[in-house]
PyMOL CGO cylinders between C-alpha atoms (Angstrom):
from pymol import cmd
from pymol.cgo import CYLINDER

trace = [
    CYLINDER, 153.02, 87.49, 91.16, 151.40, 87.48, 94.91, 0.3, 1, 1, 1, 1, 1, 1,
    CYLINDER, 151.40, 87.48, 94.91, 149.81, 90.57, 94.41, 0.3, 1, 1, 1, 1, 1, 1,
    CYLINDER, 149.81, 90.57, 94.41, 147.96, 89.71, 90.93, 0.3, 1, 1, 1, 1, 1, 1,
    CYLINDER, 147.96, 89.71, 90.93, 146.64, 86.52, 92.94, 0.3, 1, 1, 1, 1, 1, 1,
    CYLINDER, 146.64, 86.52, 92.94, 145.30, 88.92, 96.27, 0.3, 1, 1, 1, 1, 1, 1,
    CYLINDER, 145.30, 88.92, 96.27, 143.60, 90.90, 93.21, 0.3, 1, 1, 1, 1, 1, 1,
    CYLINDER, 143.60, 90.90, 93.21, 142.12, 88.00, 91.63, 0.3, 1, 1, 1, 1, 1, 1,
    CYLINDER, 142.12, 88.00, 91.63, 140.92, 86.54, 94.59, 0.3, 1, 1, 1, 1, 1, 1,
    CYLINDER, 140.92, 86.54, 94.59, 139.46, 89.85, 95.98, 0.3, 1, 1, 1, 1, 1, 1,
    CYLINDER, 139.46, 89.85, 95.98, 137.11, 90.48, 92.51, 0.3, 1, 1, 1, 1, 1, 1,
    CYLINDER, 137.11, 90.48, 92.51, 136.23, 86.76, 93.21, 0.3, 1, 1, 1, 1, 1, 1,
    CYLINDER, 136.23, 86.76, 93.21, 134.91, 87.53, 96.39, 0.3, 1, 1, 1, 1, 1, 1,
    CYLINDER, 134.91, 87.53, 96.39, 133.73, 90.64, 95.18, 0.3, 1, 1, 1, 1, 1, 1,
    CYLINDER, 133.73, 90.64, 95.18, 131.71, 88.62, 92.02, 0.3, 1, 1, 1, 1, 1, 1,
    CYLINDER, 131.71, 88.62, 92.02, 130.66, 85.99, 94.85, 0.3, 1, 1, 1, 1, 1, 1,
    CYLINDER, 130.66, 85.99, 94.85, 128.54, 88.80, 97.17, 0.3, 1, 1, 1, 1, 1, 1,
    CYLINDER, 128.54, 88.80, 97.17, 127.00, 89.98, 94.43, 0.3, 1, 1, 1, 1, 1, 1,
    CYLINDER, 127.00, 89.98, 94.43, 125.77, 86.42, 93.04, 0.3, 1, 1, 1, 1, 1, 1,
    CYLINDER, 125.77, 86.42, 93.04, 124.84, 85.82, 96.51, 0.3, 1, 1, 1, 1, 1, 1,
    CYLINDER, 124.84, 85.82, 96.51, 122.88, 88.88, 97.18, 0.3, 1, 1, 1, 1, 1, 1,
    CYLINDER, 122.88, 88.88, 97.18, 121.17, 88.52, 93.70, 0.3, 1, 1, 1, 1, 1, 1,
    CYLINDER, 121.17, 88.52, 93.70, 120.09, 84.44, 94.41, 0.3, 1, 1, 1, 1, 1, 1,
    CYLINDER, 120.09, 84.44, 94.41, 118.98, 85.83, 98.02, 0.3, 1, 1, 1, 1, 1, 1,
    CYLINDER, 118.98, 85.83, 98.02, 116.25, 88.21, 96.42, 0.3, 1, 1, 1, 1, 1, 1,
    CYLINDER, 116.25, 88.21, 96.42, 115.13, 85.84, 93.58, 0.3, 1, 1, 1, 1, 1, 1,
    CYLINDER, 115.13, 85.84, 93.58, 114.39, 83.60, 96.69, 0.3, 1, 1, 1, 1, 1, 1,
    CYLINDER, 114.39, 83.60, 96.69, 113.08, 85.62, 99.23, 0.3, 1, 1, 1, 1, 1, 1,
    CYLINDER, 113.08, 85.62, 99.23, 109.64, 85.43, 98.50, 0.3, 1, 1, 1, 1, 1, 1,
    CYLINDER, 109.64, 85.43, 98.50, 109.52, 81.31, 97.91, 0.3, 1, 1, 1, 1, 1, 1,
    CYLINDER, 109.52, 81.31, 97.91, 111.50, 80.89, 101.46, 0.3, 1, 1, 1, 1, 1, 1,
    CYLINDER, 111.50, 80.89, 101.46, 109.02, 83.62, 103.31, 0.3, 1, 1, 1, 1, 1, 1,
    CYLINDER, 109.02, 83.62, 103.31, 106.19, 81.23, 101.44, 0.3, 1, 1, 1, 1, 1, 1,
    CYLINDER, 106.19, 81.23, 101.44, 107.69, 78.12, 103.02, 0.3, 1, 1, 1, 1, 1, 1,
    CYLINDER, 107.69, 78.12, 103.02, 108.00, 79.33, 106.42, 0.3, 1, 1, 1, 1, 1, 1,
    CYLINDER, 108.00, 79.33, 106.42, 104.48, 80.80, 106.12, 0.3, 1, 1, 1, 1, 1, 1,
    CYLINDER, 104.48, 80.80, 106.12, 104.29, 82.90, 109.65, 0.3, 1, 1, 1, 1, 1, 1,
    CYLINDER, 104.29, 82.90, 109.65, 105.71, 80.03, 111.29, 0.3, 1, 1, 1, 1, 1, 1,
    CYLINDER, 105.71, 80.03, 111.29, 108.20, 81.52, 113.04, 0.3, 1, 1, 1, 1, 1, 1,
    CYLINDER, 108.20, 81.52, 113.04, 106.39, 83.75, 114.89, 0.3, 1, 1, 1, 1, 1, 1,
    CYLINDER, 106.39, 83.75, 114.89, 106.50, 81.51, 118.00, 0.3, 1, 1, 1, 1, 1, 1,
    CYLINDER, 106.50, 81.51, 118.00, 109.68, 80.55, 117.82, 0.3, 1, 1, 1, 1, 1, 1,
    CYLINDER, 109.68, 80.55, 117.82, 112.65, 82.48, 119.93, 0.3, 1, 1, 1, 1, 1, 1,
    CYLINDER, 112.65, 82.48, 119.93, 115.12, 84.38, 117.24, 0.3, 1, 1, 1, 1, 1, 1,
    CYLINDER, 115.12, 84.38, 117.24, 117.69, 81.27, 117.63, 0.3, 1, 1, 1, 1, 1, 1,
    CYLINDER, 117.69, 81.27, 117.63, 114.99, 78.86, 116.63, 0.3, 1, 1, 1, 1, 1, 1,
    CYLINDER, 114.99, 78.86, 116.63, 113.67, 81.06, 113.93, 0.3, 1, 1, 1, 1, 1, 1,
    CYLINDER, 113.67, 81.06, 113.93, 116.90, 81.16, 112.21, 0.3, 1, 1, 1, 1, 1, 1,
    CYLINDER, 116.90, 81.16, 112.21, 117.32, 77.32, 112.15, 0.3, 1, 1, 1, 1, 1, 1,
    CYLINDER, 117.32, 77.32, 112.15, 113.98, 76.71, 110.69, 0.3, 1, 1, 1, 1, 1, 1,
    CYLINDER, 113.98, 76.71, 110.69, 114.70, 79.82, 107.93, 0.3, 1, 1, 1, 1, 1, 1,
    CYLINDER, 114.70, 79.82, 107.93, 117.97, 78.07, 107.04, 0.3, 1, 1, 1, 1, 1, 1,
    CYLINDER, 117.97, 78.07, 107.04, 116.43, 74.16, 107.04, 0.3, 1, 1, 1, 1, 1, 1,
    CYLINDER, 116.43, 74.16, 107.04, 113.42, 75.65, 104.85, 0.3, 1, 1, 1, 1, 1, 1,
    CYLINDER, 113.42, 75.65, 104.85, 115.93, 77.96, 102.74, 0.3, 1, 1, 1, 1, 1, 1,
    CYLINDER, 115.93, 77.96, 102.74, 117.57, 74.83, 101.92, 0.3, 1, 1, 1, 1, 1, 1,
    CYLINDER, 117.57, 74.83, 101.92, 115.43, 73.57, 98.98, 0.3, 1, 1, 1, 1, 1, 1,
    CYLINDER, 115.43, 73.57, 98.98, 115.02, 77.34, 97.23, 0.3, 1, 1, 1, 1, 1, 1,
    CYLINDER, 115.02, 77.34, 97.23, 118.42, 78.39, 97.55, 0.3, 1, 1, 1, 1, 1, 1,
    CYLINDER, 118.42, 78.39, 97.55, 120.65, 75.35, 96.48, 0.3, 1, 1, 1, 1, 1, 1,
    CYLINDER, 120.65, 75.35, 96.48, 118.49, 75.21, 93.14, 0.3, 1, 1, 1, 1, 1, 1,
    CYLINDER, 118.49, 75.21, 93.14, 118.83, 78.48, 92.38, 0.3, 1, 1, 1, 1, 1, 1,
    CYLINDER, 118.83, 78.48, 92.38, 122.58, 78.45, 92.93, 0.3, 1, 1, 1, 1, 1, 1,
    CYLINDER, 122.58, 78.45, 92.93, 122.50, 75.36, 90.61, 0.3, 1, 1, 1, 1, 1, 1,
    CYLINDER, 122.50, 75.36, 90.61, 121.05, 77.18, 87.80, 0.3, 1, 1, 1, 1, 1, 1,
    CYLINDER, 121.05, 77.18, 87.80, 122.95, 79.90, 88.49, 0.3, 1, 1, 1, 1, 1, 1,
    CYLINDER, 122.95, 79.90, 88.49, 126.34, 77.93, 87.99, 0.3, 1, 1, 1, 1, 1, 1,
    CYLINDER, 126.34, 77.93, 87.99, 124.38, 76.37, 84.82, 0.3, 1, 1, 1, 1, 1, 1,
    CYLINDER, 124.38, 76.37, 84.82, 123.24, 79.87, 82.83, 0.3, 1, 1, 1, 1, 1, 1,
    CYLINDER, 123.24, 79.87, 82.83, 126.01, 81.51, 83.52, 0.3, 1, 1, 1, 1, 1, 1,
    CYLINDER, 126.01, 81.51, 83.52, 129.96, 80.40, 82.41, 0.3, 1, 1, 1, 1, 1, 1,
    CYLINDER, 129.96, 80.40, 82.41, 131.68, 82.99, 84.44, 0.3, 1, 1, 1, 1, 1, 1,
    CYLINDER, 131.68, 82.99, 84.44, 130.97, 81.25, 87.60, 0.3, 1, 1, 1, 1, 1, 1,
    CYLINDER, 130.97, 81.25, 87.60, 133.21, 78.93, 88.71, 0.3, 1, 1, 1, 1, 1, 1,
    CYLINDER, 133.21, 78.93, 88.71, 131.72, 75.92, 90.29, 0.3, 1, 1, 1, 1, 1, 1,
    CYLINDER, 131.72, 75.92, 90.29, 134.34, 75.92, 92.96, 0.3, 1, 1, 1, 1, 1, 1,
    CYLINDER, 134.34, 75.92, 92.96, 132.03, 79.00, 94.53, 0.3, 1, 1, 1, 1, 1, 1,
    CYLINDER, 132.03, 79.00, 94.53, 128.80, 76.81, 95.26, 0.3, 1, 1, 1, 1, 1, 1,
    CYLINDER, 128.80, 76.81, 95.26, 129.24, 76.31, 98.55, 0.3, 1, 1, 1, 1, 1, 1,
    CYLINDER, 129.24, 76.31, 98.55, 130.20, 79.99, 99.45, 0.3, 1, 1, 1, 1, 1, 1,
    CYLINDER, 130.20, 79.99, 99.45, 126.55, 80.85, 97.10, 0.3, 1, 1, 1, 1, 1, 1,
    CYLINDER, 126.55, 80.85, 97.10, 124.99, 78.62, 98.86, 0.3, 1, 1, 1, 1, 1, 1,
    CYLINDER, 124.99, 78.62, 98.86, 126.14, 79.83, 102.58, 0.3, 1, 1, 1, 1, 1, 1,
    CYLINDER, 126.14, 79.83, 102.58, 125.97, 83.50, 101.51, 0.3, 1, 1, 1, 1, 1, 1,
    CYLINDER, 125.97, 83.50, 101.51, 122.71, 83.34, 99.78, 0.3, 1, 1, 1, 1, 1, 1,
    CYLINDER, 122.71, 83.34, 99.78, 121.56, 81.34, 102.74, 0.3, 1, 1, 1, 1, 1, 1,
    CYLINDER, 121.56, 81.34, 102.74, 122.58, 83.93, 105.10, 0.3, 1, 1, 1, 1, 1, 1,
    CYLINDER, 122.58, 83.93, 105.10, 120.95, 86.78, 103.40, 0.3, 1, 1, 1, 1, 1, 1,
    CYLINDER, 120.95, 86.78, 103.40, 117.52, 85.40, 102.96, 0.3, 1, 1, 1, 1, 1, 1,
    CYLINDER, 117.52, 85.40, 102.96, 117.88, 84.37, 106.92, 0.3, 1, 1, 1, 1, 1, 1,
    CYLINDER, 117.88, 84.37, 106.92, 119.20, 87.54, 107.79, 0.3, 1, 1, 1, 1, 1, 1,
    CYLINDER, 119.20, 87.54, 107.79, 116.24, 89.65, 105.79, 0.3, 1, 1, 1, 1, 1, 1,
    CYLINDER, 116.24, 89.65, 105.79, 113.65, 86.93, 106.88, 0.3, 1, 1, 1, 1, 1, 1,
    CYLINDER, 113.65, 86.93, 106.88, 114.35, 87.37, 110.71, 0.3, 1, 1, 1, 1, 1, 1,
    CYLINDER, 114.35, 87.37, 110.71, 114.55, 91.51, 110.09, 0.3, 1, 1, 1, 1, 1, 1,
    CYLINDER, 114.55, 91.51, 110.09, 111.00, 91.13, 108.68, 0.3, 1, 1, 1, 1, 1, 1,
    CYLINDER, 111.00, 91.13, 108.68, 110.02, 88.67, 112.09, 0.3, 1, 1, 1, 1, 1, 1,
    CYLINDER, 110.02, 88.67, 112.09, 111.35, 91.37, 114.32, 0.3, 1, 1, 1, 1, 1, 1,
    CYLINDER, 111.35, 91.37, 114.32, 109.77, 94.14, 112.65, 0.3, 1, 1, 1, 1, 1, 1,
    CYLINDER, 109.77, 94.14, 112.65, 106.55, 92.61, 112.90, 0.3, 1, 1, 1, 1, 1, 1,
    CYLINDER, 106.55, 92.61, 112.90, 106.62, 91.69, 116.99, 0.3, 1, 1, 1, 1, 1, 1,
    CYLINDER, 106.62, 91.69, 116.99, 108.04, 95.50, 118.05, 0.3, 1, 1, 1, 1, 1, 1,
    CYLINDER, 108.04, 95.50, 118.05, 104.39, 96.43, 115.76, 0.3, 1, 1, 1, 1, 1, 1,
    CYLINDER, 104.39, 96.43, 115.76, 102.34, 94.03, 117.86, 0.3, 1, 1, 1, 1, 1, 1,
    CYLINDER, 102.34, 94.03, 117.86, 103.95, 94.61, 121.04, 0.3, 1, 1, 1, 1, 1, 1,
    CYLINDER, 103.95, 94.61, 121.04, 102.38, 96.70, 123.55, 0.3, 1, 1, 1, 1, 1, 1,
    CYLINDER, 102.38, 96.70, 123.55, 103.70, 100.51, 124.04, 0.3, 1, 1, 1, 1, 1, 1,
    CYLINDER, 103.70, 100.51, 124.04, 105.27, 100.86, 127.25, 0.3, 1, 1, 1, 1, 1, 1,
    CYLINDER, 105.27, 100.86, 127.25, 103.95, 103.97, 129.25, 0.3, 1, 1, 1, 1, 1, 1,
    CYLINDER, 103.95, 103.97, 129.25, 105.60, 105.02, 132.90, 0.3, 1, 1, 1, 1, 1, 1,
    CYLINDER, 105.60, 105.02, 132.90, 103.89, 104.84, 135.59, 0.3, 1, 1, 1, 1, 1, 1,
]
cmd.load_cgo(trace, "trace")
């Protein structure tokens, strides 16, 4: 009976990454409007503390109405939606920072 249980919980897991990943790209673009090039003088730490404070209000909606359209999710998976989701909009946010400041940054050239 173990093994049925390591197989449901690994689809779960499975089903929860993909919800996540999905909520992360609906809310890319309202997060990346909230931060607004804010974080461009902030160090990468305090970059990804303001993404995940201003994530806050796009993603836990969208995980909301998620869990309300849609009966196959099981409410007990909010709060790993909410941290993955989080995570990838953070994670795709900073990637976008870091792009950016190699472009602006002055080519090195030896002496």
């Amino acid at each position: 009976m173990e093994i049925f249980s390591i197989i449901a919980h690994l689809r779960g897991d499975a089903r929860v990454a993909e919800l996540a990943e999905t909520i992360a790209e609906q809310s890319l673009e309202a997060v990346r409007d909230r931060i607004d090039g804010r974080i461009a003088s902030l160090s990468m730490a305090e970059g990804r503390g303001y993404i995940r404070a201003r994530s806050a209000a796009v993603v836990r909606p969208a995980v909301d109405e998620t869990l309300r359209s849609n009966r196959e999710v099981k409410p007990a998976w909010r709060s790993q939606l909410v941290e993955r989701a989080t995570e990838e909009v953070v994670r795709r946010l900073l990637w976008e920072e870091l792009s950016r400041r190699r472009e602006a940054a002055p080519a090195r050239r030896a002496a």
